[in-house]
PAZAPA-4460 file (N, C-alpha, C; in steps of 0.05 Angstrom, whole numbers, plus 32768, in hexadecimal, padded with zeros to 4 digits):
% residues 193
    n_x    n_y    n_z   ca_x   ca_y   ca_z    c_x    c_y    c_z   seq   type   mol
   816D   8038   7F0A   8164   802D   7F24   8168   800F   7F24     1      X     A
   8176   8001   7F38   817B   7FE8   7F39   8167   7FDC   7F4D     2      X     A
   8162   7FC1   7F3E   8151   7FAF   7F5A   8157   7FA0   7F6F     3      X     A
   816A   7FB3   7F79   8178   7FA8   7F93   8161   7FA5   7FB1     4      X     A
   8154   7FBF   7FB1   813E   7FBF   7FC5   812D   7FA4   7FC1     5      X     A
   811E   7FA9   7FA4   810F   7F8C   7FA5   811B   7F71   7FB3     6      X     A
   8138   7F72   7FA2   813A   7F57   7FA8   8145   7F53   7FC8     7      X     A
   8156   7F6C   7FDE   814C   7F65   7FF1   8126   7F5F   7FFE     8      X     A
   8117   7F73   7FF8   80FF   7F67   7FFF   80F8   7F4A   8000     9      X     A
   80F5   7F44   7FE9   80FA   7F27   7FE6   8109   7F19   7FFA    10      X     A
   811B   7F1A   7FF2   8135   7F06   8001   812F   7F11   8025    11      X     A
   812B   7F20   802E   8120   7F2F   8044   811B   7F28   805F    12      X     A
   80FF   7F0F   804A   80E9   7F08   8058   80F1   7EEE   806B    13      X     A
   8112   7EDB   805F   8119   7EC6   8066   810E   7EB0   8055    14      X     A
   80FE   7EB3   8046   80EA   7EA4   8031   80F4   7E9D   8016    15      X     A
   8104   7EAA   8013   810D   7EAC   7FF9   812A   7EAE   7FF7    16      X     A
   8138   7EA3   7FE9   8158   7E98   7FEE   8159   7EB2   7FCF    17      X     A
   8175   7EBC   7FD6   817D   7ED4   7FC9   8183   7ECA   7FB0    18      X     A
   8190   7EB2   7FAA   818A   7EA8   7F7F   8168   7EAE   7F75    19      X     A
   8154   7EA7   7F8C   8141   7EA7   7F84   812E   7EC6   7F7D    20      X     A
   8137   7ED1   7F95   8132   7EF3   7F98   8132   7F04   7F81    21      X     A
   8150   7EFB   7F73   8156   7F07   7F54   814F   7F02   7F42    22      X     A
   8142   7EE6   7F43   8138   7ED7   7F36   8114   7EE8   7F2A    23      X     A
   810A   7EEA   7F46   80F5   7EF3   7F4C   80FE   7F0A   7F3F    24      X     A
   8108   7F23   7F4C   8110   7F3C   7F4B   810F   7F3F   7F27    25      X     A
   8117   7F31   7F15   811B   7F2A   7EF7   8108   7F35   7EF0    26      X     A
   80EF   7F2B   7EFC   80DB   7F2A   7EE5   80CA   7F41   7EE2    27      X     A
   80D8   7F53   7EFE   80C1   7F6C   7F06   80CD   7F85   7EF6    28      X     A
   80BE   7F8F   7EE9   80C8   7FAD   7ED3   80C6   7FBF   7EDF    29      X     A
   80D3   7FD9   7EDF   80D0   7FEF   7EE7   80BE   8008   7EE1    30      X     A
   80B0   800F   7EF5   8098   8027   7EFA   8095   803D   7F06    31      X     A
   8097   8054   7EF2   8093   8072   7EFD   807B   8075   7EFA    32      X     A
   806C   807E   7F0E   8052   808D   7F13   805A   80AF   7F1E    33      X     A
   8055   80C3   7F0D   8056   80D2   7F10   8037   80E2   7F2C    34      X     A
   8041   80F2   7F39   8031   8101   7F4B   8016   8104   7F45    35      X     A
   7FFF   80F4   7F46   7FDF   8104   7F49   7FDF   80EA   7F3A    36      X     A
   7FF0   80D9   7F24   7FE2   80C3   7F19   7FDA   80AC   7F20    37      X     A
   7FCB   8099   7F17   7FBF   808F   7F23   7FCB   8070   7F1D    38      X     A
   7FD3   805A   7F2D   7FDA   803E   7F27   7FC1   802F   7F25    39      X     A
   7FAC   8038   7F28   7F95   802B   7F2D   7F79   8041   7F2D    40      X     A
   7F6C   8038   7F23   7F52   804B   7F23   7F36   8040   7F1F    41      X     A
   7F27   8044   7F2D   7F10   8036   7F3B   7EFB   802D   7F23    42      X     A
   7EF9   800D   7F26   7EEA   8008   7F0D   7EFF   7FF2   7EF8    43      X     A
   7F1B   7FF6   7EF3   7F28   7FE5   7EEA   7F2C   7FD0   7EFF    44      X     A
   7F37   7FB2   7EE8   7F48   7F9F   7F00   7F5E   7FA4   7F03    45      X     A
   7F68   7FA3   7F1E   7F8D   7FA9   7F2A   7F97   7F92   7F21    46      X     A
   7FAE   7F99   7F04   7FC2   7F8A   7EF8   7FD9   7F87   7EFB    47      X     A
   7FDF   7FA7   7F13   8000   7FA0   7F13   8006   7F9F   7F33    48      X     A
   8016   7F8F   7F36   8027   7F86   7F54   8036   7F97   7F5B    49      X     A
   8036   7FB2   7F6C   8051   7FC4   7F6C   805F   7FC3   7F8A    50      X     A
   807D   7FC4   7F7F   808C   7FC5   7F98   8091   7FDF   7F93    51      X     A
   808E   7FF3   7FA7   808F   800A   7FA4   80A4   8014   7FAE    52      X     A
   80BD   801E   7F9E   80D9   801E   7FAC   80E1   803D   7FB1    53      X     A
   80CE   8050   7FA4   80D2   806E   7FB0   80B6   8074   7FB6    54      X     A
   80B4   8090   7FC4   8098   809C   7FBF   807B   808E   7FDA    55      X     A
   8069   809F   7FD6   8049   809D   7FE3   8031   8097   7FCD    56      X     A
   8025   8082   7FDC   800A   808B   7FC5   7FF2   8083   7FE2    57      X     A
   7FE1   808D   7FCE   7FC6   8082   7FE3   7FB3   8077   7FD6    58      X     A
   7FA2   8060   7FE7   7F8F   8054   7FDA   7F7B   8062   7FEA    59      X     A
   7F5B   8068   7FD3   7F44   8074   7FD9   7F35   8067   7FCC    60      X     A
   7F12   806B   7FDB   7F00   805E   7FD1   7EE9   8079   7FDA    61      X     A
   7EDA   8075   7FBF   7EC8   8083   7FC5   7EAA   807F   7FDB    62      X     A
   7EA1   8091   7FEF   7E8A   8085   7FFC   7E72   8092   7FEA    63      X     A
   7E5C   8087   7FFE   7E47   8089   7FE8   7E37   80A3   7FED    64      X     A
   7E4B   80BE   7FF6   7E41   80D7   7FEB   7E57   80EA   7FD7    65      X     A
   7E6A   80CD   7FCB   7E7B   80DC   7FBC   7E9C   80E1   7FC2    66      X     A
   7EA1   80DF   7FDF   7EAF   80ED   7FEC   7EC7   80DB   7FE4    67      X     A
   7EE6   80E4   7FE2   7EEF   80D0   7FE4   7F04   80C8   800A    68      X     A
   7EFD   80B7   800D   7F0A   80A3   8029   7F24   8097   8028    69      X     A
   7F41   809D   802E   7F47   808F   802D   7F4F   8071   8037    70      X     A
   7F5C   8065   802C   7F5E   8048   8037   7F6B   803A   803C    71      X     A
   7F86   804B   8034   7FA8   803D   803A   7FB8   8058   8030    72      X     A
   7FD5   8055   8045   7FDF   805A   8033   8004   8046   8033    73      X     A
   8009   8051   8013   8021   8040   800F   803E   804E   800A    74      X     A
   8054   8049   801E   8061   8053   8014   8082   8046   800F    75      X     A
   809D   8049   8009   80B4   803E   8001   80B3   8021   800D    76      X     A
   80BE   8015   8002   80BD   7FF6   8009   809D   7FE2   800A    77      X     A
   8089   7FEB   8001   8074   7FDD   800F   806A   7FD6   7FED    78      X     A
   805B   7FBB   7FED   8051   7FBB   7FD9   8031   7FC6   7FD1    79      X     A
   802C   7FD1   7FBE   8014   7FDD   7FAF   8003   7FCF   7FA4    80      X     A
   7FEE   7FC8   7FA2   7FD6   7FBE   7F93   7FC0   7FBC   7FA5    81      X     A
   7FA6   7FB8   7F8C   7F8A   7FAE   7F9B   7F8A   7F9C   7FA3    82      X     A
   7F87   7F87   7FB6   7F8C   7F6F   7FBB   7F6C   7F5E   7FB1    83      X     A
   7F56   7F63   7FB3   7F3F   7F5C   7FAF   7F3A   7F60   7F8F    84      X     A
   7F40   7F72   7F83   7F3E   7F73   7F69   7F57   7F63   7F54    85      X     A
   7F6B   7F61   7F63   7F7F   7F60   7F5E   7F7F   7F3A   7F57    86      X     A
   7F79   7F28   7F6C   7F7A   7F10   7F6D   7F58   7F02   7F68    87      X     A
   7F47   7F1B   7F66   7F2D   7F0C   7F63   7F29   7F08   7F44    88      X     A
   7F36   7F25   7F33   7F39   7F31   7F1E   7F13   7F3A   7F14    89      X     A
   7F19   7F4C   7F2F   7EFC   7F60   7F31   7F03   7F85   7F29    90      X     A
   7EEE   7F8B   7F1F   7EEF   7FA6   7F1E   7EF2   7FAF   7F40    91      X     A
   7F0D   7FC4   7F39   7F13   7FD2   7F57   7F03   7FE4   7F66    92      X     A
   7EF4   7FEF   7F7C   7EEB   7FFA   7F81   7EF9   8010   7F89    93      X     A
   7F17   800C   7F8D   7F24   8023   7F9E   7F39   802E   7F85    94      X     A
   7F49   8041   7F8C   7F57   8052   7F76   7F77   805A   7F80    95      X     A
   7F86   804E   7F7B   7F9E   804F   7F83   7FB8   8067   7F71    96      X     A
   7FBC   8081   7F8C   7FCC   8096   7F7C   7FE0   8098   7F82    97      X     A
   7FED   80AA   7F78   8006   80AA   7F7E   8008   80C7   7F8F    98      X     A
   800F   80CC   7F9D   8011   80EA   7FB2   8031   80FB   7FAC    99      X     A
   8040   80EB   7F9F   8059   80EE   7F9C   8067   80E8   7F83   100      X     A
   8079   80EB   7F73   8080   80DE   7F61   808B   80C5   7F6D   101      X     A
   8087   80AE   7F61   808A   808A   7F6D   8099   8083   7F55   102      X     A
   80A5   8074   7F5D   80BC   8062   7F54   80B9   803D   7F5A   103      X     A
   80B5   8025   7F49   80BE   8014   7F58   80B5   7FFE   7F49   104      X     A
   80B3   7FE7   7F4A   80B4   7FD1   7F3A   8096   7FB9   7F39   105      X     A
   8092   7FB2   7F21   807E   7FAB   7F21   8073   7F8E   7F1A   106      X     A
   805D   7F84   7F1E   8061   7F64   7F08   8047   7F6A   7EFF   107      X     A
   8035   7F56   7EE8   801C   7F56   7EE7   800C   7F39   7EFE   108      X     A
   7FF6   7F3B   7EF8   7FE8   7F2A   7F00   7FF2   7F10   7EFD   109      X     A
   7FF6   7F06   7EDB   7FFA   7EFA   7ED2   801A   7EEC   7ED6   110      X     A
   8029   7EFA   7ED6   8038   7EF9   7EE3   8050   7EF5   7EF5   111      X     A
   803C   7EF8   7F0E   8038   7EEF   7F2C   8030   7EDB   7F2B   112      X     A
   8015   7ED2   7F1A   800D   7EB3   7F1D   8021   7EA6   7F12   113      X     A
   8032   7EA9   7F05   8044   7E92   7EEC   8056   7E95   7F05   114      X     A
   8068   7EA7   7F13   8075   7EA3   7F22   8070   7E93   7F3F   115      X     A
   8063   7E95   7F46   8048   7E8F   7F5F   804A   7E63   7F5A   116      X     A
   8052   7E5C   7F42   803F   7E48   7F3A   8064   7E3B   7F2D   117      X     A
   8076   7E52   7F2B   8092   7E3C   7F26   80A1   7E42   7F31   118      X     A
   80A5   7E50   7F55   80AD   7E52   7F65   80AB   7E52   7F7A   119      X     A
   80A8   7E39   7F8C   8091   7E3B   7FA6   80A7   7E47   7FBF   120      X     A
   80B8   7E53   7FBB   80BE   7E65   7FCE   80B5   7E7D   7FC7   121      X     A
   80B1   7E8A   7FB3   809C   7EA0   7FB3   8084   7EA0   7FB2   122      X     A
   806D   7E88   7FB6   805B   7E82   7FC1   805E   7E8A   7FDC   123      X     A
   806E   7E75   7FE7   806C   7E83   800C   8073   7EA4   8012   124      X     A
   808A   7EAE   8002   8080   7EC4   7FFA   806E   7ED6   8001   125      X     A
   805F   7ECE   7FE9   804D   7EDC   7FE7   8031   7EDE   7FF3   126      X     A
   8030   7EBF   800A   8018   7EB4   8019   8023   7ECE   8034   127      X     A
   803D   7ECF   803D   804A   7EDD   804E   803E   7EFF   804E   128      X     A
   803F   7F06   802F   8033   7F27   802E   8011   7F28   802E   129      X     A
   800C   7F14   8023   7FE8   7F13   802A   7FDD   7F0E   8048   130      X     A
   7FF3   7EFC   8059   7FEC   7EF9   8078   7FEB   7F10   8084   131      X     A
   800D   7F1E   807E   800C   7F4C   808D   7FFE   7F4B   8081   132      X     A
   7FF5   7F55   8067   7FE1   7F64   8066   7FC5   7F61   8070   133      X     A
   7FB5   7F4B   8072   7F9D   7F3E   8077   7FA4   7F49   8099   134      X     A
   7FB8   7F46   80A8   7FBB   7F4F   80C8   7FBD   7F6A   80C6   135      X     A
   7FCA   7F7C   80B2   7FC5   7F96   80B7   7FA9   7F9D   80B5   136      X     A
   7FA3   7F98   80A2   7F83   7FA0   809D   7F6A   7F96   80B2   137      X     A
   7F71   7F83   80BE   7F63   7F78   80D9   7F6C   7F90   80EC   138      X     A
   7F87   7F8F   80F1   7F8D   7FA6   8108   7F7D   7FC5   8104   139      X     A
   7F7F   7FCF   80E8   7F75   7FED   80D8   7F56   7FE5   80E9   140      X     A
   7F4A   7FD2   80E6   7F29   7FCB   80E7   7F2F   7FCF   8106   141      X     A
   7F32   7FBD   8111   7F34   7FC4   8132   7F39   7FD5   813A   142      X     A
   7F4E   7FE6   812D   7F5C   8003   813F   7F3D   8011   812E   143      X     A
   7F32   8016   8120   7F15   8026   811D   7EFD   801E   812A   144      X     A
   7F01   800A   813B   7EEF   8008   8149   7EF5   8015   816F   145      X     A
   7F08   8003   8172   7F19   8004   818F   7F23   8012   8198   146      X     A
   7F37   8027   8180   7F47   8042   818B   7F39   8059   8188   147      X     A
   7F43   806D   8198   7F40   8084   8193   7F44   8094   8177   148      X     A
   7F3D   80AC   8170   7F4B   80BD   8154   7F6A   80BD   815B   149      X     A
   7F6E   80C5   8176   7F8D   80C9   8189   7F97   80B7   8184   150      X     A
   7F8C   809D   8184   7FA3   808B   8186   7FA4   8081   8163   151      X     A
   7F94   8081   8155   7F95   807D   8138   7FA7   8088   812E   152      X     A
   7F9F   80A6   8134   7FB1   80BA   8123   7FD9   80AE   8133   153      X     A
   7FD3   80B3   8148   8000   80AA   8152   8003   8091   8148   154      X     A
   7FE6   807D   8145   7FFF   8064   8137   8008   8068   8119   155      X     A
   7FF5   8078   810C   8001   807D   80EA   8017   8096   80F3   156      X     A
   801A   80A5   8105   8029   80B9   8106   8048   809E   8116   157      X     A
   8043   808E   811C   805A   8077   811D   8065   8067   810B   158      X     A
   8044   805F   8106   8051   804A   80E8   8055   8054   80CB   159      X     A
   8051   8070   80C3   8053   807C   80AD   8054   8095   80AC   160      X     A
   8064   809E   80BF   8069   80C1   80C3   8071   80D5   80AC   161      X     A
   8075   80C3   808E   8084   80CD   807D   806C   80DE   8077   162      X     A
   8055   80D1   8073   8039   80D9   8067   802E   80EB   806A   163      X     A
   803F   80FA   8080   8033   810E   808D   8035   812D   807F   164      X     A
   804E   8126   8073   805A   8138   8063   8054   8133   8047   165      X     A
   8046   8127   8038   803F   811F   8022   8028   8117   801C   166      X     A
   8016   8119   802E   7FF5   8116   8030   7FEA   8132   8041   167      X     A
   7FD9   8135   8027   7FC2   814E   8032   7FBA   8140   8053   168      X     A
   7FB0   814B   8061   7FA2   814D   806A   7F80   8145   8070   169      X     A
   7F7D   814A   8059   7F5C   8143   805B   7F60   811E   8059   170      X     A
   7F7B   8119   804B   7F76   80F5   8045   7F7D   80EE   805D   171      X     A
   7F8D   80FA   8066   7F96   80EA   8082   7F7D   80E3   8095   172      X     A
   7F74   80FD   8098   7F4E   80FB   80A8   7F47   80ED   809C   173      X     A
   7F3F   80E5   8085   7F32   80CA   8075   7F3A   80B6   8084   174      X     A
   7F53   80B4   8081   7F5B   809B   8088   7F5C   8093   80A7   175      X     A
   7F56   809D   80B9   7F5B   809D   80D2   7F2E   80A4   80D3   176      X     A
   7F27   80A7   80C5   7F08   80A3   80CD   7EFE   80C5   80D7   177      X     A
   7F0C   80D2   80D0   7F02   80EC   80E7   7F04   8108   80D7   178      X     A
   7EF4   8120   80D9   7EF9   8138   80C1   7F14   8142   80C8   179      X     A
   7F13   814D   80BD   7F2D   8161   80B9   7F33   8176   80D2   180      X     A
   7F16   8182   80D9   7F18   818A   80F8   7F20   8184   810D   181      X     A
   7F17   816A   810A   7F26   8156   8121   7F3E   8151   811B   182      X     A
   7F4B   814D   810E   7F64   813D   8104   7F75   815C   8113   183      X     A
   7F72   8172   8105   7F7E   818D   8117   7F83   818F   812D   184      X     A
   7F62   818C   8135   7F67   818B   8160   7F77   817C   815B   185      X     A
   7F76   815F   815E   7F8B   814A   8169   7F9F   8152   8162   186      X     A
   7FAA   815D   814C   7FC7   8164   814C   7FCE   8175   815A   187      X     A
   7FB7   818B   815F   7FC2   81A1   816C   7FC5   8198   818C   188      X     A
   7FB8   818C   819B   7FB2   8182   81B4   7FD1   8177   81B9   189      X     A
   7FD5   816A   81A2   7FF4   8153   81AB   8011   8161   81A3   190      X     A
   800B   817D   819E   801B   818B   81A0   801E   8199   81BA   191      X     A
   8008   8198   81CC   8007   81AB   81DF   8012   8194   81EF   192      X     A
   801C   817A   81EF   8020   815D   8205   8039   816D   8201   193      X     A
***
């Protein structure tokens, strides 16, 4: 497997000039997570940075009757980690799996800071993937307040239709706030449109 994907990512963004990309791209090693395992598991600190270049995983957290919720999910091209455990270097609350066999490249903590600190184009970088993400996760919070289950469920059935085919069921309802009964109707209803 070559790090061609990474180092477009990188180079991608406009942020990062393509000597530097490879440069970057160098330092990240390669990572199989086989199907059901876990890159993260609730209670450790998140050490590794993943660009995830094949494959699904999902992040879950448990609520407080046990259950597990999920809370993202990730799939080809997107990067992987706790972000709160990850940069606070706190025990994680959430548990990050793999739904698929995954493929894709990785850095540590450590790192990312050494890199972060002798390349300030991958600082902007990397200020660039903390801004999406901090706006996705604002948008996830608003669309659970503002939208419907209907309209939750068609924007992940837009922005991540792969998941559909690679996630049970019951996580998807996690993730969209609603049981599993509901998640049915609604499918079944938007079949009948």
């Amino acid at each position: 497997m070559n790090k061609e994907n990474l180092v477009h990512f990188f180079h991608n963004t406009n942020l990062v000039s393509l000597s530097t990309a490879h440069e970057i791209a160098d330092r990240f090693a390669h990572k199989f997570i086989p199907k059901n395992q876990f890159l993260l598991s609730e209670g450790k600190i998140s050490d590794e940075y993943l660009f995830l270049e094949k494959g699904y995983m999902r992040a879950f957290a448990h609520d407080l009757e046990g259950n597990e919720v999920s809370t993202n999910f990730c799939s080809s091209g997107q990067v992987v980690f706790e972000i709160s455990s990850f940069f606070n270097r706190t025990r994680s609350k959430e548990n990050i799996q793999a739904l698929t066999d995954c493929e894709g490249w990785y850095i540590s903590y450590q790192q990312l800071n050494d890199l972060f600190h002798s390349l300030p184009e991958f600082r902007e970088f990397g200020r660039s993937i903390l801004v999406k993400g901090f706006a996705e996760l604002k948008t996830r919070m608003l669309a659970m307040i503002t939208e419907t289950a209907e309209e939750r469920y068609e924007a992940l059935l837009k922005t991540n239709p792969g998941i559909f085919q690679h996630a049970p069921l019951k996580h998807i309802a996690s993730y969209l706030g609603i049981t599993d009964t509901s998640l049915s109707r609604i499918r079944k209803d938007l079949l009948k449109k």
